[in-house]
C-alpha positions as CSV (number, residue, x, y, z in Angstrom):
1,X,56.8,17.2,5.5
2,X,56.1,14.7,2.5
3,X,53.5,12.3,3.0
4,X,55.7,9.6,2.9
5,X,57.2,10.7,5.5
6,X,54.2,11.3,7.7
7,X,53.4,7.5,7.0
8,X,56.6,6.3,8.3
9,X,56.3,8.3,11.6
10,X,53.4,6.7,12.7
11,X,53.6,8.7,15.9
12,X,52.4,12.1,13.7
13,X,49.4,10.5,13.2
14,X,48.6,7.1,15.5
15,X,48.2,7.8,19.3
16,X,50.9,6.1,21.8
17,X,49.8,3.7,24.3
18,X,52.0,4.1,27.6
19,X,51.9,1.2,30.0
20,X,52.6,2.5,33.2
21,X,52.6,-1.0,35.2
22,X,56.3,-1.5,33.1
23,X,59.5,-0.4,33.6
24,X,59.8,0.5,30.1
25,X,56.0,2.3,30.2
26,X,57.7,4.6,33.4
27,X,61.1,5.1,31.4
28,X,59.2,6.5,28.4
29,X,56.9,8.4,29.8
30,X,59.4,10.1,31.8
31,X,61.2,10.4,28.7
32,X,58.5,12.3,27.2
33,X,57.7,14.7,29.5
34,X,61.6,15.6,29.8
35,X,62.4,16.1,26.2
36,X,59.1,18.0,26.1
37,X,57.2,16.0,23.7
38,X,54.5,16.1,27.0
39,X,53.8,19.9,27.4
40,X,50.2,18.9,28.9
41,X,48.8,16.3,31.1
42,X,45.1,15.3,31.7
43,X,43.8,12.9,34.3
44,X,40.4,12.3,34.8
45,X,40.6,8.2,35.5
46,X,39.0,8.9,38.6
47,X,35.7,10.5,37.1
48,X,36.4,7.7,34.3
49,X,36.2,5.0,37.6
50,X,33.1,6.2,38.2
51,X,31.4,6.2,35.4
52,X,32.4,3.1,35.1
53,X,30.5,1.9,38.4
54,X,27.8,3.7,37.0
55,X,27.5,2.2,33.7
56,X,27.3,-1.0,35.4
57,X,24.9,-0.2,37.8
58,X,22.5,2.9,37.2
59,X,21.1,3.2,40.7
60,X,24.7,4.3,42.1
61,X,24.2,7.5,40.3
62,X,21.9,8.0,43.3
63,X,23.8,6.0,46.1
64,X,27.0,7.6,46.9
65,X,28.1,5.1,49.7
66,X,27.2,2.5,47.1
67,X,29.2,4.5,44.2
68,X,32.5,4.1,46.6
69,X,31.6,0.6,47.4
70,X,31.8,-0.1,43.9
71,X,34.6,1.9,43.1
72,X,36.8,0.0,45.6
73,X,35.9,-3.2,44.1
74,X,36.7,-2.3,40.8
75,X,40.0,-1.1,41.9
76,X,41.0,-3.9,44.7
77,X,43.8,-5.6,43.4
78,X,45.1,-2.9,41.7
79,X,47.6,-0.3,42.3
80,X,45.9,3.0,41.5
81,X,49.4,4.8,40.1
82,X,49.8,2.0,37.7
83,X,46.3,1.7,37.0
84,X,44.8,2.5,33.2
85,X,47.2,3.8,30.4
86,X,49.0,7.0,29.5
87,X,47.7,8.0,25.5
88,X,50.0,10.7,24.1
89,X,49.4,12.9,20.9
90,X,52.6,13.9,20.0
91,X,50.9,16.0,17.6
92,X,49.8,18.0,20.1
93,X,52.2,17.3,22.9
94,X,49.3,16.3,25.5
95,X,49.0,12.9,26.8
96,X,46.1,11.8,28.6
97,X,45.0,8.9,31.2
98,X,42.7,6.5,30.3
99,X,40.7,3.3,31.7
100,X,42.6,-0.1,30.2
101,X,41.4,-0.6,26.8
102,X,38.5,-3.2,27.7
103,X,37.5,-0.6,30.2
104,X,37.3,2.3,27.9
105,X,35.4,0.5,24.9
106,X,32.7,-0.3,27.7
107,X,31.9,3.1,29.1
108,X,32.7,4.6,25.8
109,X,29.7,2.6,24.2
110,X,27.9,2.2,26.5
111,X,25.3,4.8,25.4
112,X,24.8,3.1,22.1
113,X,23.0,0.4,23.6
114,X,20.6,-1.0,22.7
115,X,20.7,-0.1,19.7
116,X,23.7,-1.5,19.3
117,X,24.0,-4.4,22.0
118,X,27.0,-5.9,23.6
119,X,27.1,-8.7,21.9
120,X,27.0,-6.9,18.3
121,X,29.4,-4.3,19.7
122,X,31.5,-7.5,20.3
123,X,31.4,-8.4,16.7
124,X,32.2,-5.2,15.3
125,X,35.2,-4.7,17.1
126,X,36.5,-8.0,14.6
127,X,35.5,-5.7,11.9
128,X,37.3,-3.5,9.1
129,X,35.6,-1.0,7.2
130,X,37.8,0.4,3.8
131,X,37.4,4.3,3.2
132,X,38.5,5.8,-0.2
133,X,38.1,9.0,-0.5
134,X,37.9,11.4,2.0
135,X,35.5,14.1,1.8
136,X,32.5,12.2,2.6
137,X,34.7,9.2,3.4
138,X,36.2,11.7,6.2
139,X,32.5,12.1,7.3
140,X,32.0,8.3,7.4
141,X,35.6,7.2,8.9
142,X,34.8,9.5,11.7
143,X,31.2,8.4,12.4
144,X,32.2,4.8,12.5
145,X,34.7,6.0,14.7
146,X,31.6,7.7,17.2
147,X,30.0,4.4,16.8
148,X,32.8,2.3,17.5
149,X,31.2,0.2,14.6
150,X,34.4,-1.7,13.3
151,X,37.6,-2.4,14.9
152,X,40.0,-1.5,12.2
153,X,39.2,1.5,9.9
154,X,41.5,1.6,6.6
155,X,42.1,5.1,4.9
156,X,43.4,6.0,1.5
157,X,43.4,9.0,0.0
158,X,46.8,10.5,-1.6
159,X,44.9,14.3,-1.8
160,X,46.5,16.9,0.3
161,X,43.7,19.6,2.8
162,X,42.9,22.9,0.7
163,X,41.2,26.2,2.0
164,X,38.2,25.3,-0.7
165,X,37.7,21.9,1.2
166,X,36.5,23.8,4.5
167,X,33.0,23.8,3.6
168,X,32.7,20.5,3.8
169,X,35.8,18.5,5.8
170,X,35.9,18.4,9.1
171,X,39.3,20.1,9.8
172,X,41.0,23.0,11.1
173,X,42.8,26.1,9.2
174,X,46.2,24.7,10.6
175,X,46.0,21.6,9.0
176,X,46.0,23.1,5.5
177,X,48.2,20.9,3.5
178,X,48.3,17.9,5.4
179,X,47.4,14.8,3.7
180,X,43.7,14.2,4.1
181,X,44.2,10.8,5.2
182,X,46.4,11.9,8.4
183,X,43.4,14.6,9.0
184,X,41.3,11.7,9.1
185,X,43.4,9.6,11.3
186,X,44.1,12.2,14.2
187,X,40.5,12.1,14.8
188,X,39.9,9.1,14.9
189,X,42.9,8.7,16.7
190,X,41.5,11.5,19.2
191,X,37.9,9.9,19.4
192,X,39.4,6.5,19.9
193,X,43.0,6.0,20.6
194,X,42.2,2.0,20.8
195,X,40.7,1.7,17.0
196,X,43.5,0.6,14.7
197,X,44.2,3.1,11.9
198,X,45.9,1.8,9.1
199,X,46.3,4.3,5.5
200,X,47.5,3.5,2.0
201,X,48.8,7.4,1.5
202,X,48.9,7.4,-2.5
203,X,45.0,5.7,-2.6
204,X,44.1,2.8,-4.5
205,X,45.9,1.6,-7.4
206,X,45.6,-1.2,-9.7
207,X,49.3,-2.3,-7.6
208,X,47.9,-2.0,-4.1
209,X,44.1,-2.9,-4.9
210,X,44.5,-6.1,-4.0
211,X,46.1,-5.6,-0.5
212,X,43.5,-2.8,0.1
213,X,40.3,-4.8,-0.3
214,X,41.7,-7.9,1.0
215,X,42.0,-6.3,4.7
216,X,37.6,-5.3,4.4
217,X,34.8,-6.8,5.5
218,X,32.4,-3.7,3.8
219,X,34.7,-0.7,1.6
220,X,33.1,2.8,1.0
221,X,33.7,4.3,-2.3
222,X,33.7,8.2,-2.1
223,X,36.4,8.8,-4.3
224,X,36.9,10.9,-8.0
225,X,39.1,8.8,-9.3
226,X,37.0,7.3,-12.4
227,X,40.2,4.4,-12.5
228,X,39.9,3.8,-8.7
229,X,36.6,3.7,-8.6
230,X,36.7,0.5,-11.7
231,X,39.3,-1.6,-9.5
232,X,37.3,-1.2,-6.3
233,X,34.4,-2.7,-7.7
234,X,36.3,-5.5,-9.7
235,X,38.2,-6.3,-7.0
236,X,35.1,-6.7,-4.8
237,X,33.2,-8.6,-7.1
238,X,36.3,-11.2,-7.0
239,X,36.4,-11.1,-3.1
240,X,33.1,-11.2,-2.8
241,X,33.2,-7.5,-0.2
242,X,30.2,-5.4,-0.6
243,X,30.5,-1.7,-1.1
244,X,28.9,1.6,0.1
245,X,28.7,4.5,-2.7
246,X,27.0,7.6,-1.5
247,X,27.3,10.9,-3.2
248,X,25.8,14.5,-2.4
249,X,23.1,15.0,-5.0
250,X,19.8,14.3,-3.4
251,X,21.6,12.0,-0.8
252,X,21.8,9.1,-3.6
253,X,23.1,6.2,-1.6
254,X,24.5,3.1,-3.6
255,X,24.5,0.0,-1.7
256,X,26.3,-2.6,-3.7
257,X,26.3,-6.7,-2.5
258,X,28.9,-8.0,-4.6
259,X,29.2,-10.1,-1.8
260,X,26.3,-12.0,-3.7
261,X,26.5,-10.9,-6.9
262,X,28.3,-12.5,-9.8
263,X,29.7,-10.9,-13.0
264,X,26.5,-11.8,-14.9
265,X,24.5,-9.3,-13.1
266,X,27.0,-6.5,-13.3
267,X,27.9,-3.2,-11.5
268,X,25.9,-0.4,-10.4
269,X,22.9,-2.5,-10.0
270,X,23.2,-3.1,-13.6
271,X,24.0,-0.1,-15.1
272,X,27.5,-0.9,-16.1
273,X,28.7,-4.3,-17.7
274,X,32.1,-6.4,-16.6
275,X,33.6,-5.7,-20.1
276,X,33.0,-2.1,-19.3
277,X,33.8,-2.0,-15.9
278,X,37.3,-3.2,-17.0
279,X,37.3,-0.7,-19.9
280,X,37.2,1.8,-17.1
281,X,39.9,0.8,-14.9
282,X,42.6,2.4,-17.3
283,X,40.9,5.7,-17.8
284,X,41.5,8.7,-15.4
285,X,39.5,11.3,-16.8
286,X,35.8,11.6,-17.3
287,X,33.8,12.0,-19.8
288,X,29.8,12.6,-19.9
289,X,29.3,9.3,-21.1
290,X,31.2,7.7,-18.0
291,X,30.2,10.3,-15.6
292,X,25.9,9.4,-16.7
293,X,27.4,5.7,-15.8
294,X,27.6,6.2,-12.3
295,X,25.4,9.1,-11.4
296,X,22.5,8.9,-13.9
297,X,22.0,12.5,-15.2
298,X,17.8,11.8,-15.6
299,X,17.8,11.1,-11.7
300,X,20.2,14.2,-10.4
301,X,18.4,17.2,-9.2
302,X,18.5,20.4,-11.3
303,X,21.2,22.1,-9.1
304,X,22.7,19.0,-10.0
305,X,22.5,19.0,-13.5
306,X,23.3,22.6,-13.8
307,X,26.2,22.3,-12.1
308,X,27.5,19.5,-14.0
309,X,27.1,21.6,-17.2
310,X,29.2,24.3,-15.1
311,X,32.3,21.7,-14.2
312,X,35.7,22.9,-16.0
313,X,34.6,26.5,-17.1
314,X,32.6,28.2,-14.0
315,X,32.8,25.5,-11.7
316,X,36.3,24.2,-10.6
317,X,34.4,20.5,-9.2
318,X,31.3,18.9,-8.1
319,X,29.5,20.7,-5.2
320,X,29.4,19.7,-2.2
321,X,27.6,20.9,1.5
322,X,28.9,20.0,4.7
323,X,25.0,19.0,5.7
324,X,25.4,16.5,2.5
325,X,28.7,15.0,3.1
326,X,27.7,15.0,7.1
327,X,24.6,13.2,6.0
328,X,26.2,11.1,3.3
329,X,28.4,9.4,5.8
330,X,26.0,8.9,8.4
331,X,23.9,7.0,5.9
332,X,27.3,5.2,4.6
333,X,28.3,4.6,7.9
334,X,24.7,3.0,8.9
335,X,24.4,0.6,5.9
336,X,28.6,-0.6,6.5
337,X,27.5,-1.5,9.7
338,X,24.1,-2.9,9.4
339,X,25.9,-5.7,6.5
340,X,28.7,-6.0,9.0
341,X,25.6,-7.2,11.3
342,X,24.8,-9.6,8.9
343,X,21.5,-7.7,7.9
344,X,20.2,-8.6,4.2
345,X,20.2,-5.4,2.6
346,X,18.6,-5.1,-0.9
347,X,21.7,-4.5,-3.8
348,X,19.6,-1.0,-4.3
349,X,20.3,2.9,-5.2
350,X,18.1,5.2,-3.0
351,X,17.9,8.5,-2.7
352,X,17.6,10.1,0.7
353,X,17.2,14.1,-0.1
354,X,16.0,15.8,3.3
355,X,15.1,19.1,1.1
356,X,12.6,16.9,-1.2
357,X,10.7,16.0,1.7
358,X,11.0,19.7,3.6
359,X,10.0,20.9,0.3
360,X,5.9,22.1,-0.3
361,X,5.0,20.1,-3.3
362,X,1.1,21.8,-3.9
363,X,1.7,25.0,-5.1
364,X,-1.7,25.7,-3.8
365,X,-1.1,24.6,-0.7
């Protein structure tokens, strides 16, 4: 199935909400499980109840009567075969029931606090992070999507799943040429069936740029397009949307305000002019000039620069570990939501490389 296709069926990719308080939410779940689009059913709202009692009040983890006290008053009011929502993957023809949506954000976060608190969890749900890209993007989508750390997550990518990217993406032999961006969605989807997806399936363009960035509060760059990667950062700079570049070479972590920043101070902390920048935004295919712009050979590490030497003759692409991208998007993830927080972060490249500091510098040592 074409990925144009997959986009139009949302349901292949985007969780259904069932209300079962409706007449219409009965009718199509019925529905479902007749024509066989249900072939399994999960309900564990009654442990979910609990919890919920728990969450709310620790010492009932050690008070049963108090536990069904509070239970009961959660519940009074309600009518317990109506209560919650029905979520099905049609993907995997299972639906499952679930606390109402306010219900479920609160036990499901409730072990970040605090440190994240209500109040910021609150703030984040009005938030939309922008992922291009996803191979550390994936890693990042998805631990936003842990986090709960914005309410609207935006995925392009127009690259289809191959065997060579199992090293490093989170996915499953089965899904081998699916779009990466529907990959991405079904677990977030899975994680979260509450967190609004939305995908742009042929990536950023110079067309759609504008539409992409305009929906962000923070965008993380982790694609290869050398074109895409121009008109993020243009159109940033003229939205004023910071953006999160991290690659998998010593962790290097880009953490661009252009939020801030005017065209006087340029890109890349500096390293690349506006007239370039533009330059750039027309060009698909790298050069070692253009590649140095982003990456800075001098600061790579020699696997790094061995590799690069490597790329086209023994080296189909840039490589990549799973305990880099994993890492990459954690650290990705962190700084989106920390700006998102309203945190000052420095307009700064660092480098965060776990094997520099495992590594025994004294040779005598």
């Amino acid at each position: 199935m074409s990925s144009s296709v997959l986009y139009a069926d949302t349901l292949s990719w985007k969780a259904e909400i069932i209300d079962p308080s409706t007449i219409e939410g009965v009718n199509r779940f019925s529905e479902l499980k007749h024509d066989g689009s249900i072939q399994t059913v999960s309900d564990t709202l009654e442990n979910q109840v609990a919890e919920l009692a728990i969450i709310r009040n620790p010492v009932l983890k050690q008070d049963p009567a108090g536990l069904a006290k509070a239970i009961g008053e959660i519940l009074v009011g309600k009518d317990w075969n109506t209560y919650g929502c029905w979520v099905v993957y049609h993907w995997i023809g299972s639906a499952v029931r679930l606390l109402p949506e306010d219900e479920f954000v609160e036990v499901r976060t409730n072990r970040n606090k605090n440190r994240i608190t209500r109040e910021e969890q609150e703030g984040l749900a009005l938030k939309t992070v922008g992922i291009v890209g996803l191979s550390v993007g994936q890693a990042a989508a998805f631990t936003i999507a842990m986090e709960r750390s914005a309410g609207t997550i935006v995925l392009a990518d127009f690259d289809e799943l191959e065997l060579s990217n199992l090293n490093r993406i989170r996915a499953g032999v089965h899904e081998l040429g699916m779009p990466k961006w529907i990959v991405a969605a079904r677990a977030i989807s899975e994680v979260d069936p509450f967190i609004n997806i939305e995908v742009f399936p042929k990536g950023v363009t110079e067309k759609n740029i504008s539409s992409f960035i305009e929906k962000c509060n923070v965008v993380i760059d982790a694609c290869d397009g050398l074109a895409a990667k121009a008109l993020i950062r243009l159109e940033a700079m003229e939205r004023k949307i910071p953006v999160i570049m991290d690659t998998s070479d010593r962790g290097m972590l880009d953490i661009e305000r252009y939020d801030i920043l005017t065209q006087d101070d340029g890109f890349l902390h500096g390293r690349i002019d506006y007239e370039t920048m533009v330059s750039l935004k027309s060009r698909e295919t790298w050069t070692p000039e253009t590649l140095n712009l982003f990456v800075d050979f001098a600061s790579a590490s020699e696997k790094g620069r061995e590799s690069l030497a490597l790329m086209g003759t023994k080296l189909v692409g840039w490589p990549q570990l799973h305990s880099d991208v994993a890492s990459g998007g954690a650290f990705a993830a962190e700084s989106c939501r920390r700006l998102m927080l309203g945190e000052n972060l420095p307009d700064i490249r660092l480098y965060i490389e776990l094997d520099e500091q495992l590594s025994i510098q004294d040779s005598n040592f």
